[in-house]
C-alpha positions as MATLAB code, in Angstrom:
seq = 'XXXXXXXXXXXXXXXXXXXXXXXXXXXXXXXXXXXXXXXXXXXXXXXXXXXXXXXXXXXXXXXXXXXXXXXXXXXXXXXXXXXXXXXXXXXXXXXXXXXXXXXXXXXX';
ca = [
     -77.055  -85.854  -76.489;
     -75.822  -89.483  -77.383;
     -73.603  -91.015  -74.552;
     -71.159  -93.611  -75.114;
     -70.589  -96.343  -72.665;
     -67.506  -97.241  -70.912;
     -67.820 -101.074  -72.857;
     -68.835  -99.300  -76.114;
     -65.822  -97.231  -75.715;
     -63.242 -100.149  -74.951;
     -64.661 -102.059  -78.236;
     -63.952  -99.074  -80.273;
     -60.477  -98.380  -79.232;
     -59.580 -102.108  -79.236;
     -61.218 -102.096  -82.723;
     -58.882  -98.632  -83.569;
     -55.813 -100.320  -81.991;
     -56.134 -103.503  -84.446;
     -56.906 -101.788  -87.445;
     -53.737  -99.203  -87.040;
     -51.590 -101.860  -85.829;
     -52.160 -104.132  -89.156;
     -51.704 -101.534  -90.895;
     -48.685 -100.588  -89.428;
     -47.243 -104.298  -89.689;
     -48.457 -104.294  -93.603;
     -46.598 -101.195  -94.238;
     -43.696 -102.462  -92.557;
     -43.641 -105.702  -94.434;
     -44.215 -103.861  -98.065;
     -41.628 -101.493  -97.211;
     -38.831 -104.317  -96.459;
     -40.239 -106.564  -99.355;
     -40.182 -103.263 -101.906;
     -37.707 -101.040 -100.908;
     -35.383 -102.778  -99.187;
     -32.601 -100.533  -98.895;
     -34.122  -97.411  -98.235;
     -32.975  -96.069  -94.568;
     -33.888  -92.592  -92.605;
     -35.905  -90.359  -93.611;
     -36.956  -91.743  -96.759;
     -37.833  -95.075  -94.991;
     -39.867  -93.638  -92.995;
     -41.704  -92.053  -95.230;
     -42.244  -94.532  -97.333;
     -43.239  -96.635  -94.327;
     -45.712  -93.308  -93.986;
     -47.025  -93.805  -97.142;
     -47.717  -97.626  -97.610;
     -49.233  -97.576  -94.043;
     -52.043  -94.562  -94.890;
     -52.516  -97.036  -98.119;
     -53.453  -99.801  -96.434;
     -55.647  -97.819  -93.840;
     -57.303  -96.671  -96.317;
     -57.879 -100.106  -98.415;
     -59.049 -101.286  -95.321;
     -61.795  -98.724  -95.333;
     -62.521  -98.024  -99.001;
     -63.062 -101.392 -100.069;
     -65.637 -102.297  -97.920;
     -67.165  -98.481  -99.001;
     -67.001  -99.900 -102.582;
     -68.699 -103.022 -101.979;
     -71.713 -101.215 -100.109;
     -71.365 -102.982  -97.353;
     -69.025 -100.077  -95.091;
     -69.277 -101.123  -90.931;
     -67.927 -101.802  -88.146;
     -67.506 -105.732  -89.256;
     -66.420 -105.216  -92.454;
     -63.898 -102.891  -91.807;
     -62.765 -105.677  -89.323;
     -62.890 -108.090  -92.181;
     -60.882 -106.502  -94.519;
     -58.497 -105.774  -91.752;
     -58.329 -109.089  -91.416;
     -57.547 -109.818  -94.958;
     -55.104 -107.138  -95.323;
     -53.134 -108.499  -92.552;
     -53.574 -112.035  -94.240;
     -52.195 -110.781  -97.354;
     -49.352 -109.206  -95.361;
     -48.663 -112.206  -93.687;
     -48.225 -113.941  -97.000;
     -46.026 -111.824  -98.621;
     -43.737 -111.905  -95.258;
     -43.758 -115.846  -95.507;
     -42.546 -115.537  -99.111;
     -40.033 -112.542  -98.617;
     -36.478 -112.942  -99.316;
     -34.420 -110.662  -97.144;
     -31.862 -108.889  -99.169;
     -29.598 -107.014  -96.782;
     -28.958 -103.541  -98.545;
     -25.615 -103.371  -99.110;
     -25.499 -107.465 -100.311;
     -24.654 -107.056 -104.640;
     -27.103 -107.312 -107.271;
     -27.611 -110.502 -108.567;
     -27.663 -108.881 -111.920;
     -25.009 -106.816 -111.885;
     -22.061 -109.048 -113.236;
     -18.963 -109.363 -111.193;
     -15.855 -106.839 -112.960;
     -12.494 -106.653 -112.011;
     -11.113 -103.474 -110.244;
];
């Protein structure tokens, strides 16, 4: 039977925690920058859904290149939370009820 250290086991959940975590915080960022007005339940899911994306880009792209591990999963972490941090930067926030900028102004 294969035993795990107590170190070996820290790295690993530290290494679980960041991975979730960025993708958490990209999902959170994609949801605000795409969808900005969605609230509740279909937030949430959304927020669901772009956050089990970018889990698994951070896992299938290194599985495409060949080169799937424990460092390159940590690099592509690192470059999805990059790219996140990006798109923040260059976010405008919209708050949801503000008017389209497209939608022309009618009288009542």
């Amino acid at each position: 039977m294969v035993t795990l250290g107590f170190g070996a086991f820290l790295a690993a959940l530290a290494m679980l925690t960041a991975v979730l975590a960025v993708a958490a915080f990209a999902a959170h960022v994609a949801r605000r920058r795409l969808a900005p007005g969605l609230t509740g339940l279909p937030g949430a899911l959304a927020w669901a859904l772009l956050a089990t994306t970018a889990l698994i880009v951070e896992h299938l792209v290194p599985l495409a290149l060949g080169v799937l591990s424990r460092g390159s999963v940590l690099a592509a972490t690192a470059l999805v939370l990059i790219a996140a941090l990006v798109a923040r930067r260059g976010a405008r926030e919209v708050p949801p009820d503000a008017p389209s900028a497209a939608a022309p102004d009618t009288p009542p």
